[in-house]
C-alpha positions in Angstrom: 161.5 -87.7 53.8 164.2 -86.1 55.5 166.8 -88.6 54.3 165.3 -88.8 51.0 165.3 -85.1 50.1 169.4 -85.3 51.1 170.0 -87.9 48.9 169.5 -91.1 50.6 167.3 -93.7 48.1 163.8 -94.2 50.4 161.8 -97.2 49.3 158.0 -96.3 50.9 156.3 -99.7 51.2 152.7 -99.5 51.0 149.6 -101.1 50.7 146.4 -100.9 47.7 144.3 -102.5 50.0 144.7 -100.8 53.1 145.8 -97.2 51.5 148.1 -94.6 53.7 145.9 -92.6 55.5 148.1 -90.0 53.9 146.6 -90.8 50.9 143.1 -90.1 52.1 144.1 -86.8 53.3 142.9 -83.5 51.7 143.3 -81.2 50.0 142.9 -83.1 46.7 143.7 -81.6 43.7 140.2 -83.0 41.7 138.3 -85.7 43.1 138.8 -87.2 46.6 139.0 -90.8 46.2 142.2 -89.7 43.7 144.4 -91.7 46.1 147.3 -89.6 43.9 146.2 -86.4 44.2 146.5 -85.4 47.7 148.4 -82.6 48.3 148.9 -83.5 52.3 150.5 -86.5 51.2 152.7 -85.2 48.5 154.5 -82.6 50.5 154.6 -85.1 53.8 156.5 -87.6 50.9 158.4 -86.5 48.1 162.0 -88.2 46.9 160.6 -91.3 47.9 160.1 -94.7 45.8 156.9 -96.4 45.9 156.4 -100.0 45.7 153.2 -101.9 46.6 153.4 -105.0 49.1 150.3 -107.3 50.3 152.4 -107.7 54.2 149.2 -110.1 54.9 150.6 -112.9 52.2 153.7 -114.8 53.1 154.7 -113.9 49.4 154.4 -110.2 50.0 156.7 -110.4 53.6 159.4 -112.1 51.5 159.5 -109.8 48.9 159.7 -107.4 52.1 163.2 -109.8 53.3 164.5 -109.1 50.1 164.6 -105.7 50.2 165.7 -105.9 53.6 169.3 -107.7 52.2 169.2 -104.0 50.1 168.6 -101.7 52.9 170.6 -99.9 55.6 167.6 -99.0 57.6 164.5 -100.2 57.8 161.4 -97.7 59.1 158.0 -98.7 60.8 155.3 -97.8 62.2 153.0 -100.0 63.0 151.3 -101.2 66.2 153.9 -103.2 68.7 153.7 -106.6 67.7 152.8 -106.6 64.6 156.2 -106.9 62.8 157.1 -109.9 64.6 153.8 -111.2 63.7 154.4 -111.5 59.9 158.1 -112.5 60.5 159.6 -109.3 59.9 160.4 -108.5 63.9 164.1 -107.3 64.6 165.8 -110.7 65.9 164.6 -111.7 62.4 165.8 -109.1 60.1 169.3 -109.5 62.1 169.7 -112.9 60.4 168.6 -111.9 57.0 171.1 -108.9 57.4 173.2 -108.8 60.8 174.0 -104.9 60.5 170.6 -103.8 59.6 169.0 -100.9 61.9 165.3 -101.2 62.3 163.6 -97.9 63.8 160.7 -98.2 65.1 157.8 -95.2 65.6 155.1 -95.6 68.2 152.8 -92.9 70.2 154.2 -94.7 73.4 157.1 -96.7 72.5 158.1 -100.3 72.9 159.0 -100.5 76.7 156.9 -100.0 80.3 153.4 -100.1 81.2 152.1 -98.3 77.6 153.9 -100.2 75.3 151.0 -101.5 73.8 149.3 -98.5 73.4 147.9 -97.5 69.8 146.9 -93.7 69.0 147.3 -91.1 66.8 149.4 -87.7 67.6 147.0 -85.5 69.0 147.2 -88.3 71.8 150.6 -88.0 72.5 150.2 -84.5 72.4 147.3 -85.0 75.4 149.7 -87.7 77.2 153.3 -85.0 76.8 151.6 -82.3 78.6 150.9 -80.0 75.3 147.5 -79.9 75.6 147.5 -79.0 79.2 150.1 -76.4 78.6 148.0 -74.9 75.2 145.3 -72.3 75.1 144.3 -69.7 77.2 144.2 -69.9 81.3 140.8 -69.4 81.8 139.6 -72.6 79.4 140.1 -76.2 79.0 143.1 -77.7 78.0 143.5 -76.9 74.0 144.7 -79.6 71.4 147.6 -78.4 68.9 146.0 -77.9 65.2 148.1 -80.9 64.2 149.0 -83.7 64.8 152.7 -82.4 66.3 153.6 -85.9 67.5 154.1 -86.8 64.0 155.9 -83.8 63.1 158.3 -84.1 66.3 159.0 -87.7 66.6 160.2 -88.0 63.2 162.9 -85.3 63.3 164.5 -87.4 66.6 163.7 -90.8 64.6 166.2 -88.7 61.6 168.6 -88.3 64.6 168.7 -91.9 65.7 169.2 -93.2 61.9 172.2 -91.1 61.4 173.4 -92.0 65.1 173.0 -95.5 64.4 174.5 -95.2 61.0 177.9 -94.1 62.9 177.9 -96.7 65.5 177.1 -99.1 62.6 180.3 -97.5 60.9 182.6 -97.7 63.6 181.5 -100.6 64.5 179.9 -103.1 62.2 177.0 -103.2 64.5 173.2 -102.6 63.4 170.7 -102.0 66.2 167.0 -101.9 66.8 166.0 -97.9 67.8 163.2 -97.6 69.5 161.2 -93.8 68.9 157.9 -92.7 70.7 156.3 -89.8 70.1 155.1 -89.0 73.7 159.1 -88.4 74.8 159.9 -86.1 71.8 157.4 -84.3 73.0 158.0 -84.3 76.5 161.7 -83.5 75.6 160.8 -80.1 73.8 158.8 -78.6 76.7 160.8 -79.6 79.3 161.6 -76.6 80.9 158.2 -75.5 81.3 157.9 -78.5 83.7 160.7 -77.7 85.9 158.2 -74.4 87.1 157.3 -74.9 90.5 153.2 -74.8 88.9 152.8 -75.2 84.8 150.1 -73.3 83.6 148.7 -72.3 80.3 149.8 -68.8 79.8 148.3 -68.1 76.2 150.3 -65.7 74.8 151.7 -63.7 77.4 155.3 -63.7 79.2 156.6 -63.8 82.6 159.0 -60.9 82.0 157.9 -59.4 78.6 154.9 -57.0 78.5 153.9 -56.5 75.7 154.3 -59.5 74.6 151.3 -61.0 72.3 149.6 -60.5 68.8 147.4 -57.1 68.3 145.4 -56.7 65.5 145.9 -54.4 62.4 143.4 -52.4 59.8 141.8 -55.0 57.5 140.6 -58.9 57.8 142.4 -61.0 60.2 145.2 -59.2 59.9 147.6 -59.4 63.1 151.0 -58.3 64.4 153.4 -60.4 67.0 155.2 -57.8 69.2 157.6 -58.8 72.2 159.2 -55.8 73.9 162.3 -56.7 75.9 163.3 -53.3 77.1 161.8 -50.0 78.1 163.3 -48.0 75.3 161.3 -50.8 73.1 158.4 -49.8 75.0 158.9 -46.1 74.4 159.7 -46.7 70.6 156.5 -48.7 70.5 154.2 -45.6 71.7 156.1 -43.1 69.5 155.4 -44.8 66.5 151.8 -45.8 67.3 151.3 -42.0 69.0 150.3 -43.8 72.3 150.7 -40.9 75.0 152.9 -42.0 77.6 151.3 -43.6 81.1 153.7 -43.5 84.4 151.9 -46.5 85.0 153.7 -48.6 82.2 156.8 -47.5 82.8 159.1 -50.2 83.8 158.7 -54.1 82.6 157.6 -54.7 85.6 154.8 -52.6 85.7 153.4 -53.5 82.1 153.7 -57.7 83.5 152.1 -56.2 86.7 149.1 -54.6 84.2 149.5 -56.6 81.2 146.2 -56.6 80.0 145.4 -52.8 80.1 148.5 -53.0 78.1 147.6 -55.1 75.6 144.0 -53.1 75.5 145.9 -49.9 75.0 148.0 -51.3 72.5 145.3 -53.2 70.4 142.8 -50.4 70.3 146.3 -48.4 68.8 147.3 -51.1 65.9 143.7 -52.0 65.1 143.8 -48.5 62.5 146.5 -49.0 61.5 147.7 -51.2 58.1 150.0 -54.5 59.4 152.7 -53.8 56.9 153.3 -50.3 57.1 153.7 -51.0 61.4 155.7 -53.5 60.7 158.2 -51.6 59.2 157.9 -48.6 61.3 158.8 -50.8 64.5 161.5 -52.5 62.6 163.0 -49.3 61.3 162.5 -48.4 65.5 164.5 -51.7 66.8 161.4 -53.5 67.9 161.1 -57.5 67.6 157.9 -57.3 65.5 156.6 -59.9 63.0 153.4 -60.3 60.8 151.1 -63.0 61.4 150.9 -65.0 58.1 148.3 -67.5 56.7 148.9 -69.7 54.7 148.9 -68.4 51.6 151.2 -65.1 52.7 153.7 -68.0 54.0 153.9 -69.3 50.4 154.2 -65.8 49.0 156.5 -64.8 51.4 159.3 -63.0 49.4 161.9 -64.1 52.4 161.2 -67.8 52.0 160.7 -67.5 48.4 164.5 -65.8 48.1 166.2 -68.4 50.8 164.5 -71.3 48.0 162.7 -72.6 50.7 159.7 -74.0 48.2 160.8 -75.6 44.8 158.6 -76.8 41.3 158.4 -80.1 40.8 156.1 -82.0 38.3 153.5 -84.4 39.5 151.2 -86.9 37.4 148.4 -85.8 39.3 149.2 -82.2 40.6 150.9 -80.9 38.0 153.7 -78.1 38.2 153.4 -77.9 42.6 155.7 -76.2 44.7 157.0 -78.5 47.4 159.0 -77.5 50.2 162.7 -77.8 50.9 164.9 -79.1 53.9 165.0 -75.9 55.9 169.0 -76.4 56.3 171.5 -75.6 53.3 174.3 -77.2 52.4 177.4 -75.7 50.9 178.8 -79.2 49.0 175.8 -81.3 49.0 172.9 -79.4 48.2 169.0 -81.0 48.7 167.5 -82.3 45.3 163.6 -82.5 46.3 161.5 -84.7 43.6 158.1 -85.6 43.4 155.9 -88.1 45.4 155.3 -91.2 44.1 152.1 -92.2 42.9 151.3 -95.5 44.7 153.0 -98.2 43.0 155.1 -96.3 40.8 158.5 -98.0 41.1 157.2 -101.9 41.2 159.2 -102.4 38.1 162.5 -100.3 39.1 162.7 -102.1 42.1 161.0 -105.6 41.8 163.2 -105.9 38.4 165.5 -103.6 38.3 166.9 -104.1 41.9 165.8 -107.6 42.9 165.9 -109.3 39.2 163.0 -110.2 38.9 161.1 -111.1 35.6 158.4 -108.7 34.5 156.5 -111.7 33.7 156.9 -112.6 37.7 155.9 -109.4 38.8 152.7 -109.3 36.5 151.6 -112.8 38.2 152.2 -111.4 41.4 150.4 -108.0 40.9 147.4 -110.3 39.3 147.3 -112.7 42.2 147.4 -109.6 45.2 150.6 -110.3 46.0 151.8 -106.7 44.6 149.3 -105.2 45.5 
């Protein structure tokens, strides 16, 4: 998605038979077994192509070689093994197309004792570290609300395309990459292993106090503070008329006694309304944010200015706002489209691209070959 919302033409093979689990995701816009209505997978997909391959008939795989002879790069996922399986493995690709560059996506990658290892994010997230690292210190280690692996390990797989698009450049040379998602991971918290003990520190600081989320006058409503400085501090209880305590005095007395911190400062912002604080600490020089949902995210009149989320008409969603690559450029600016509805680009690709005869492609949709 990445490439494809910059420009690059992204050819998304799938599968009737065995759908994307993307597909079955919700939230649907109307009924659930709409495999073209979920929202999940329309924002996790649009600018791509769809074409529809049975990968379990010999037919299918070499419609699959054909598109290889098109492509720069070819992207999977599956379990290790399984492309060499259906002849569609690296050494083979090579001699259909000697430059190509195959990445391949795994929880634990193709190499060392877990190579073979199949699992969804949440346990990479468990094998990284995350989990141990997440939540609060006095409970068990804490799962991310996600699936992060696959959020993570595709921004490094977008790394290694372009790397190996360069050496490919320079040198004429494809090359298999080879992408886990238990090192991204890894990779990002680093530096909280190199602590002479890790441990889950919810959402407090080793030299920040107050450093958290208080909550504010109404429903769920909650504002992120970090103070850095003791004039921060003092800015903090003259705008929230907290009377000064010679016990809080110095950072390292409110790290020292950050919880009766963080009581005195909740039981200050819970009467008071999020936005109006907000802008009082602001206006004061203290690093302050609002805790959004959702829906204020969408809303968000920052986001909404920057052009972060763009309309684009779907079949099944209608007019949707999609989201947009969170970098700008000046010369070749992102042109987000739609996600396909499953199958939508047979003809423009089976025909269009590869030549074949409608009349070819209708026989192979009717015998599950397309399909």
């Amino acid at each position: 998605m990445d490439l494809a919302d910059n420009g690059a033409m992204v050819i998304k093979i799938e599968s009737a038979r065995r759908l994307d689990l993307g597909r079955r995701s919700p939230p649907f816009a109307g009924k659930s077994t709409d495999h073209d209505g979920s929202a999940f997978f329309a924002q996790s997909n649009t600018s791509k192509k769809s074409v529809t391959l049975n990968l379990s008939d010999p037919r299918g795989v070499e419609l699959a070689r054909q598109l290889v002879l098109w492509a720069d790069v070819v992207v999977e996922n599956f379990g290790p093994g399984y492309m060499e399986r259906i002849g569609l493995g690296y050494d083979t690709l090579r001699q259909i197309k000697p430059d190509i560059i195959l990445a391949s996506v795994s929880v634990a990658g193709r190499s060392g004792p877990m190579a073979g290892f199949r699992g969804y994010g949440n346990s990479a997230a468990a094998h990284s570290g995350h989990a141990a690292l997440s939540g609060w210190p006095d409970r068990p280690p804490h799962m991310p609300p996600l699936a992060y692996g696959d959020v993570v390990a595709p921004m490094f797989a977008t790394v290694a395309v372009l790397s190996a698009l360069e050496y490919r450049q320079r040198t004429g040379k494809g090359q298999h990459l080879d992408i886990s998602q238990i090192e991204p991971m890894v990779h990002v918290i680093a530096d909280l292993f190199a602590a002479p003990q890790a441990r889950k520190t919810g959402n407090s600081d080793p030299v920040m106090s107050p450093h958290g989320v208080y909550p504010c006058a109404g429903h769920e409503k909650w504002i992120a503070i970090a103070t850095e400085t003791d004039a921060q501090w003092r800015s903090i209880c003259a705008v929230l008329r907290i009377a000064p305590d010679p016990v809080f005095d110095t950072a390292q007395d409110r790290v020292t006694h950050a919880d009766a911190v963080d009581q005195a400062l909740g039981r200050a912002t819970a009467v008071v309304d999020r936005d109006t604080l907000l802008a009082e600490l602001a206006a004061a020089g203290v690093p302050a944010a609002a805790v959004q949902d959702g829906r204020d995210v969408f809303e968000d009149p920052e986001l909404r200015a920057a052009g972060h989320f763009v309309a684009v008409d779907h079949p099944v969603l209608g007019t949707s706002m999609m989201p947009t690559p969170p970098m700008k450029f000046s010369h070749t600016p992102a042109c987000v489209t739609a996600a396909p509805c499953l199958g939508a680009h047979n003809k423009d690709v089976f025909c269009d691209m590869l030549g074949m005869s409608a009349r070819d492609v209708e026989e192979l949709h009717a015998q599950g070959v397309i399909a």
